[in-house]
ROTORSE-120780 format. One record per residue: x, y, z of N, C-alpha, C in turn; residue in three letters. Coordinates in steps of 0.02 Angstrom, whole numbers, always signed. Layout:
N
<n.x->X	n.y->Y	n.z->Z	ca.x->X	ca.y->Y	ca.z->Z	c.x->X	c.y->Y	c.z->Z	aa->ALA>
...
//
This chain:
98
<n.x->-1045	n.y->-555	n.z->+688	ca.x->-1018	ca.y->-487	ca.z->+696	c.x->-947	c.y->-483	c.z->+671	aa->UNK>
<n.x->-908	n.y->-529	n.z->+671	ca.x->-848	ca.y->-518	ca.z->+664	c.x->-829	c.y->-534	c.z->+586	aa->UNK>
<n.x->-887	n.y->-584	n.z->+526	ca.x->-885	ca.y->-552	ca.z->+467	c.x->-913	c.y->-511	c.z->+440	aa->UNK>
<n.x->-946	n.y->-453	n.z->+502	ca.x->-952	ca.y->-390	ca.z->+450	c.x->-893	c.y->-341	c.z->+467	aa->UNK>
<n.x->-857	n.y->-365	n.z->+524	ca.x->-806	ca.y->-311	ca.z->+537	c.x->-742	c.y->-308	c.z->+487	aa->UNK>
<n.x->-745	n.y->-396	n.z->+471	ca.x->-706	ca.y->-432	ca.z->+408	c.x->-715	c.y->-376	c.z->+362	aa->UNK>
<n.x->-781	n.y->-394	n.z->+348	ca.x->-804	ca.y->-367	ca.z->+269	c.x->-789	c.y->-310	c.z->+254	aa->UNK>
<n.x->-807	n.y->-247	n.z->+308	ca.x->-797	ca.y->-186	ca.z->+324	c.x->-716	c.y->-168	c.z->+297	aa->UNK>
<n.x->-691	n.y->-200	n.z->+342	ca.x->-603	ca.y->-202	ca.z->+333	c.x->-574	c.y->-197	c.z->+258	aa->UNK>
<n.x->-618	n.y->-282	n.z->+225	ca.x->-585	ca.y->-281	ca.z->+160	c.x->-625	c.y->-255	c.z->+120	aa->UNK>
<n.x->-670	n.y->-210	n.z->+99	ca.x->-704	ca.y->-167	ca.z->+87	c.x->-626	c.y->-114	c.z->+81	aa->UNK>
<n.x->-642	n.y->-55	n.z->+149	ca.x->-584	ca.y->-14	ca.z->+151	c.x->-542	c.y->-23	c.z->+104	aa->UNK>
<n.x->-503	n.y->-90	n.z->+109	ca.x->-445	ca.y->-99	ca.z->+91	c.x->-434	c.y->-95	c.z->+19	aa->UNK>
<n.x->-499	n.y->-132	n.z->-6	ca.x->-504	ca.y->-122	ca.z->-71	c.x->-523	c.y->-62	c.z->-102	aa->UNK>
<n.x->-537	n.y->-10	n.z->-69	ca.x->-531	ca.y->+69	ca.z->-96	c.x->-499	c.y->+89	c.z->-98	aa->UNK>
<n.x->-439	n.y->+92	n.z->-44	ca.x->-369	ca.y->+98	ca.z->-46	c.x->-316	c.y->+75	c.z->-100	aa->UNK>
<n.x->-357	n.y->+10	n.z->-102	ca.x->-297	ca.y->-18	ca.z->-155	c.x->-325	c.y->+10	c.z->-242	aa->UNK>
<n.x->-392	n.y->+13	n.z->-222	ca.x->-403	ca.y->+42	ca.z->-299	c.x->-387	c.y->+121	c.z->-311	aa->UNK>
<n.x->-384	n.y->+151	n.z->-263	ca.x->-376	ca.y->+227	ca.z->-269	c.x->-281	c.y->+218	c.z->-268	aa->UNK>
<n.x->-236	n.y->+178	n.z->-254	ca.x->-181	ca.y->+162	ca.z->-266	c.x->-165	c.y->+140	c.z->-326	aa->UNK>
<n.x->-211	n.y->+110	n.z->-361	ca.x->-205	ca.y->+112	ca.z->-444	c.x->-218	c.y->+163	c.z->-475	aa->UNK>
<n.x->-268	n.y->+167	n.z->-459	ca.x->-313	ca.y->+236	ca.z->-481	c.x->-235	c.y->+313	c.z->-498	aa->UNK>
<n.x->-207	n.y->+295	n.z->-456	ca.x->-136	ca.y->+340	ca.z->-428	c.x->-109	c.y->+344	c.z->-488	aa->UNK>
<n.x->-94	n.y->+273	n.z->-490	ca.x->-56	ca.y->+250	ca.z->-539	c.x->-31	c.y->+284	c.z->-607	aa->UNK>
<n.x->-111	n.y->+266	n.z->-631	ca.x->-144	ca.y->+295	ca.z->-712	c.x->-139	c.y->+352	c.z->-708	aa->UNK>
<n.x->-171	n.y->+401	n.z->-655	ca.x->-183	ca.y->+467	ca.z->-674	c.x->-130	c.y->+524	c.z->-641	aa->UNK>
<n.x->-80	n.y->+492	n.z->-612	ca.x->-44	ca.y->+551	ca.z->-593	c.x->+21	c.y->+561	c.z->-656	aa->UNK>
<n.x->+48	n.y->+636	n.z->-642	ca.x->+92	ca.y->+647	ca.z->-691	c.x->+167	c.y->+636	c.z->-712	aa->UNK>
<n.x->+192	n.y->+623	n.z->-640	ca.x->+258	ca.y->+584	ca.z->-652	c.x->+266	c.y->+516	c.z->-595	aa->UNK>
<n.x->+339	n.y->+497	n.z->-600	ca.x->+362	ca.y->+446	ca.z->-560	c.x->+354	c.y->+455	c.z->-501	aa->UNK>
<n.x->+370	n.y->+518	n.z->-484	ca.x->+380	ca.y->+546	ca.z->-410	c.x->+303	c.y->+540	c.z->-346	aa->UNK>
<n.x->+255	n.y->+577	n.z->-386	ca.x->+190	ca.y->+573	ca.z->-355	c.x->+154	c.y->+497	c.z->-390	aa->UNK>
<n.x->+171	n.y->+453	n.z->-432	ca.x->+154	ca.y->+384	ca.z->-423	c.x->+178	c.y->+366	c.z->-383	aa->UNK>
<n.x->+263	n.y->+343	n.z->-341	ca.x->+266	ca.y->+316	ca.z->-309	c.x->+246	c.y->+329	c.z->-228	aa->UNK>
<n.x->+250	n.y->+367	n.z->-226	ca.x->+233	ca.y->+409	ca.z->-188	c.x->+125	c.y->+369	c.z->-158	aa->UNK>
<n.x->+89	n.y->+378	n.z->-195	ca.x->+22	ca.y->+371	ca.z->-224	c.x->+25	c.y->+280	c.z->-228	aa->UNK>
<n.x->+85	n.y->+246	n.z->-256	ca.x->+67	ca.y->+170	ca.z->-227	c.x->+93	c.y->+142	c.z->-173	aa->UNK>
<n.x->+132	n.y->+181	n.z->-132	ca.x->+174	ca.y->+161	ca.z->-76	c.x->+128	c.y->+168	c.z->-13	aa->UNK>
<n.x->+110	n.y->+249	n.z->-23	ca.x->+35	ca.y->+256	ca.z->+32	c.x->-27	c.y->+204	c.z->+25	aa->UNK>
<n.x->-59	n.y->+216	n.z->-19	ca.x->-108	ca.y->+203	ca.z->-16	c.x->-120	c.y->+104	c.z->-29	aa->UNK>
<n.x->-66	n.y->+85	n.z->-46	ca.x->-39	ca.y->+31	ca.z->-76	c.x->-34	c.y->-20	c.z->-1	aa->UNK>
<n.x->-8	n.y->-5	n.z->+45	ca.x->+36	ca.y->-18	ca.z->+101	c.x->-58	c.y->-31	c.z->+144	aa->UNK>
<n.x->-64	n.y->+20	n.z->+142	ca.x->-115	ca.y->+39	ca.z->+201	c.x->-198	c.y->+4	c.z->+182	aa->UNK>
<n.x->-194	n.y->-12	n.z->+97	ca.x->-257	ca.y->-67	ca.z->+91	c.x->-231	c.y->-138	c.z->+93	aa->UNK>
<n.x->-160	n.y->-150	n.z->+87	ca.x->-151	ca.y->-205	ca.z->+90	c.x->-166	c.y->-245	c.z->+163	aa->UNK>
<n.x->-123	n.y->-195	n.z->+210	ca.x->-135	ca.y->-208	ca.z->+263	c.x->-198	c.y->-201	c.z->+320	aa->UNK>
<n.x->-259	n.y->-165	n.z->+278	ca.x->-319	ca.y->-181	ca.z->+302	c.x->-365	c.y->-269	c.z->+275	aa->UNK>
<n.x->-320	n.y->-272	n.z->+219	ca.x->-339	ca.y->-344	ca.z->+182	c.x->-328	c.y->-398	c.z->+232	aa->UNK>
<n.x->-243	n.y->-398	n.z->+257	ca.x->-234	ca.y->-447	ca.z->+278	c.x->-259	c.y->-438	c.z->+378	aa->UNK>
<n.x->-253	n.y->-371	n.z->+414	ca.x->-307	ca.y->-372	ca.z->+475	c.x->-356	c.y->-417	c.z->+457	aa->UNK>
<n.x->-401	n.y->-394	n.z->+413	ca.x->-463	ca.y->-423	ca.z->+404	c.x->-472	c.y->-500	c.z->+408	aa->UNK>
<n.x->-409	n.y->-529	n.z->+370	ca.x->-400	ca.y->-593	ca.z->+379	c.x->-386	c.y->-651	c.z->+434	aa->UNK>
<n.x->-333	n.y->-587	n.z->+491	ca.x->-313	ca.y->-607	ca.z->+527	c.x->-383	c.y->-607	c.z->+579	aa->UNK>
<n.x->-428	n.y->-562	n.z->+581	ca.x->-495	ca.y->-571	ca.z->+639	c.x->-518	c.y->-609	c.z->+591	aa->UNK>
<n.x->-516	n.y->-617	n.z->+571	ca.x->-595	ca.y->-678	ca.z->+514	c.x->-552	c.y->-757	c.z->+539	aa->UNK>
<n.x->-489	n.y->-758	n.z->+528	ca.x->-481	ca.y->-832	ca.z->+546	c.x->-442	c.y->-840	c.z->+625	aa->UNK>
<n.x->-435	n.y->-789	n.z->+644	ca.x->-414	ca.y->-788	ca.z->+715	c.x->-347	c.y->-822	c.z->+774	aa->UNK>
<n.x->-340	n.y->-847	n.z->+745	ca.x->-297	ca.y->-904	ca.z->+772	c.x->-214	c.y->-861	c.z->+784	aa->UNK>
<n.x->-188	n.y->-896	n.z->+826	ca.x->-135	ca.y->-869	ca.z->+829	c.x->-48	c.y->-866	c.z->+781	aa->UNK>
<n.x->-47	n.y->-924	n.z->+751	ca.x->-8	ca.y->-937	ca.z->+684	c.x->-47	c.y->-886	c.z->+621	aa->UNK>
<n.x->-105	n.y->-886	n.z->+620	ca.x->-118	ca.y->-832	ca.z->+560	c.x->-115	c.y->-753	c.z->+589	aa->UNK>
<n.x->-131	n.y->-724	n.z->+645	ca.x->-103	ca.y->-655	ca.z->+671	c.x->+0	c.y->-644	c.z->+651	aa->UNK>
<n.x->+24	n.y->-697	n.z->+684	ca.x->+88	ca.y->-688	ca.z->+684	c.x->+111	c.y->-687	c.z->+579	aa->UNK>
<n.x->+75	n.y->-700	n.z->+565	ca.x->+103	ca.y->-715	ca.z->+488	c.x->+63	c.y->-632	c.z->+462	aa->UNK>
<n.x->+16	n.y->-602	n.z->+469	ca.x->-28	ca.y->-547	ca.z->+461	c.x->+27	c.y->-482	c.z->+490	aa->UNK>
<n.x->+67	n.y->-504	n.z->+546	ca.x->+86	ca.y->-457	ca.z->+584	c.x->+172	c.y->-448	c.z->+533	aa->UNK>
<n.x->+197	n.y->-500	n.z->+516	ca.x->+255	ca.y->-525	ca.z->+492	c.x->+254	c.y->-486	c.z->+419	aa->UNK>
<n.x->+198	n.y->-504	n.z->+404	ca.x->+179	ca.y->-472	ca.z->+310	c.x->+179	c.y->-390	c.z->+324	aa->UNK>
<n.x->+115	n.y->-364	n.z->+375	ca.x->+122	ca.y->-288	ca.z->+395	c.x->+195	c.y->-256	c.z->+387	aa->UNK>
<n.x->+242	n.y->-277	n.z->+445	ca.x->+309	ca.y->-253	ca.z->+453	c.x->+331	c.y->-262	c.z->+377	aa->UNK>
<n.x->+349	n.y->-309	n.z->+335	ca.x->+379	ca.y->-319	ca.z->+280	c.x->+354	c.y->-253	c.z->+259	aa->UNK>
<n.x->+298	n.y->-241	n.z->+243	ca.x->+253	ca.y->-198	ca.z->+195	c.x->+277	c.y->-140	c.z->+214	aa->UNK>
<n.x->+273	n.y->-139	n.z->+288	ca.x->+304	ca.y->-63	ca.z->+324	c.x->+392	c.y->-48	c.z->+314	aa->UNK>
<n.x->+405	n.y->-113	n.z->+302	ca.x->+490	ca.y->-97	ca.z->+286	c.x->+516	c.y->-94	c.z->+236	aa->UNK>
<n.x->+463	n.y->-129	n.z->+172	ca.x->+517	ca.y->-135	ca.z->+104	c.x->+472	c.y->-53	c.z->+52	aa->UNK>
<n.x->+411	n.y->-53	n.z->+86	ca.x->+388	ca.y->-21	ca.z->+18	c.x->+425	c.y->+56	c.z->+22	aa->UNK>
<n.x->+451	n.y->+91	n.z->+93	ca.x->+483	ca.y->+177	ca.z->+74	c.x->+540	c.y->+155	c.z->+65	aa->UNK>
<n.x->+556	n.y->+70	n.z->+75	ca.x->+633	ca.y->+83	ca.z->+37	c.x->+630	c.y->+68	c.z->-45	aa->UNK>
<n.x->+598	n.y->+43	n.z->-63	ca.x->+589	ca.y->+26	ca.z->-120	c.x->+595	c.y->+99	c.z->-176	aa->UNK>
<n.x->+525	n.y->+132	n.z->-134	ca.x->+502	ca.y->+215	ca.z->-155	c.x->+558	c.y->+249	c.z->-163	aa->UNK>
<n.x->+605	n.y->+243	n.z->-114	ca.x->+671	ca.y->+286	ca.z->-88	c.x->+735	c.y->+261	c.z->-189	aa->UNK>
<n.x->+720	n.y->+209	n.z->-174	ca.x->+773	ca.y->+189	ca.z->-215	c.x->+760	c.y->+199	c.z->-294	aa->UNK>
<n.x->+674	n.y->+211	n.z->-303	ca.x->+635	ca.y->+216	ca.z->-379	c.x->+665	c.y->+290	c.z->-364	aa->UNK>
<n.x->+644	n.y->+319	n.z->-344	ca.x->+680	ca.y->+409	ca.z->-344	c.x->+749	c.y->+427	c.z->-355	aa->UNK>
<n.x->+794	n.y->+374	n.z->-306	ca.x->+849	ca.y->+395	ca.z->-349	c.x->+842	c.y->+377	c.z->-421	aa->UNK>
<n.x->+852	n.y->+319	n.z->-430	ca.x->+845	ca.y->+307	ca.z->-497	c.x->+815	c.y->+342	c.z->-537	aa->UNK>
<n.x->+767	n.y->+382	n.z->-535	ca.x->+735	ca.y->+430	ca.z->-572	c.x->+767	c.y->+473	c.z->-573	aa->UNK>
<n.x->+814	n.y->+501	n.z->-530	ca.x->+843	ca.y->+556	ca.z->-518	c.x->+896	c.y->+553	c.z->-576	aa->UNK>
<n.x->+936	n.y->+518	n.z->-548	ca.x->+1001	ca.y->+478	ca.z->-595	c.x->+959	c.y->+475	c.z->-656	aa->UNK>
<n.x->+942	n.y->+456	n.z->-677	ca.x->+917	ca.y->+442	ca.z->-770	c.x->+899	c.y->+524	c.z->-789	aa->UNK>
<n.x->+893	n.y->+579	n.z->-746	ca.x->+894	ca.y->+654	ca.z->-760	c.x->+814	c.y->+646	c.z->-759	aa->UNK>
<n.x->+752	n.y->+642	n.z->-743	ca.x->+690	ca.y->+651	ca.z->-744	c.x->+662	c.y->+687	c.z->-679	aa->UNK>
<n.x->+622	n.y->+742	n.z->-714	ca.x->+632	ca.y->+796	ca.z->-646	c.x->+559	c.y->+783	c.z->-643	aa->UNK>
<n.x->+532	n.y->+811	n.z->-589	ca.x->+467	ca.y->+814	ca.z->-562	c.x->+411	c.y->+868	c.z->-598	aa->UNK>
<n.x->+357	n.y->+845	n.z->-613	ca.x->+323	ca.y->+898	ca.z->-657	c.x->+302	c.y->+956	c.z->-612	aa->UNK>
<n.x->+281	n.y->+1015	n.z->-630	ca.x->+278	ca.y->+1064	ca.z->-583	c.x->+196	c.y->+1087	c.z->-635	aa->UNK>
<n.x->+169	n.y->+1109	n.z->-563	ca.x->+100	ca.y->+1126	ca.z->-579	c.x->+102	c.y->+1198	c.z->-590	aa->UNK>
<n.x->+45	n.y->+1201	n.z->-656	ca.x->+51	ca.y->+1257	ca.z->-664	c.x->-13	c.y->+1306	c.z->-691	aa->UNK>
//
């Protein structure tokens, strides 16, 4: 039971992470890419590594699962935060739908 809950997990995760590429390619500027790999990017990764953490269980691999999560949760809107200015600064404005 607990490698199909695995499987299930990294399944998800890997839709996430492909619809985070998927982002990638088909959106129209910087702004809604980063935006498109930060979400969706963050949130399959971290169903990857859950998954890992119930599949091998132990308590040294949760704390390292839990350690990677936070990173993921702390570097990727600063990261996002800092590609925007920089976009900003180089003068590249946001495409507007029309």
């Amino acid at each position: 039971m607990i490698e199909v809950i695995a499987g299930i997990l990294i399944l998800l995760g890997a839709a996430f992470t492909f619809i985070a590429a998927l982002g990638l390619v088909r959106l129209p500027d910087i702004f809604t890419r980063m935006h498109a790999s930060t979400k969706a990017g963050v949130l399959g990764s971290s169903l990857i590594l859950i998954a890992g953490g119930i599949l091998f269980g132990d308590g040294g691999t949760w704390a390292r699962v839990i350690a990677a999560i936070f990173f993921l949760l702390l570097t990727a809107p600063i990261a996002a935060h800092m590609i925007g200015r920089a976009s900003l600064d180089e003068k590249h404005r946001p495409r507007l739908q029309k």
